[in-house]
C-alpha positions, 0 to 999 in steps of 0.5 A: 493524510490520516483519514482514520483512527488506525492511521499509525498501524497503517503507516507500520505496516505501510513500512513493513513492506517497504522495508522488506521488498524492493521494486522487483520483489512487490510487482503486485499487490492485492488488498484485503479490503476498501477496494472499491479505488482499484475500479474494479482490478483485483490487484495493484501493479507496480506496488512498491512504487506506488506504496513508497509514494504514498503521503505519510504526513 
C-alpha cells in the first residue's frame, strides 16, 4: 500500500528490477536507505522472492 508521496517511481523501479533479474541472478540486496526493518543485517537474501512479493496496490 502506498505509504508515500514517491510511490509510483518506487513501484517503477520496484519493476525494473524485477524485469531485469531472475531468482538466480538477485540472491542479494543491499538498500540504500530506510534500513532500520532489515534489524540490523546489511543486506536482504533471497531478494527477488521477496521483491516479487511485495503489495503493489
Amino acid at each position: 500500500m502506498s505509504k508515500t508521496f514517491h510511490w509510483q517511481r518506487q513501484l517503477r523501479s520496484l519493476q525494473f528490477l524485477l524485469d531485469r533479474f531472475t531468482p538466480d541472478t538477485l540472491s542479494y540486496l543491499c538498500p540504500g536507505a530506510n534500513t532500520g526493518a532489515l534489524r540490523g543485517k546489511g543486506a536482504i537474501d533471497q531478494a527477488y522472492k521477496h521483491l516479487s512479493q511485495i503489495d503493489r496496490v
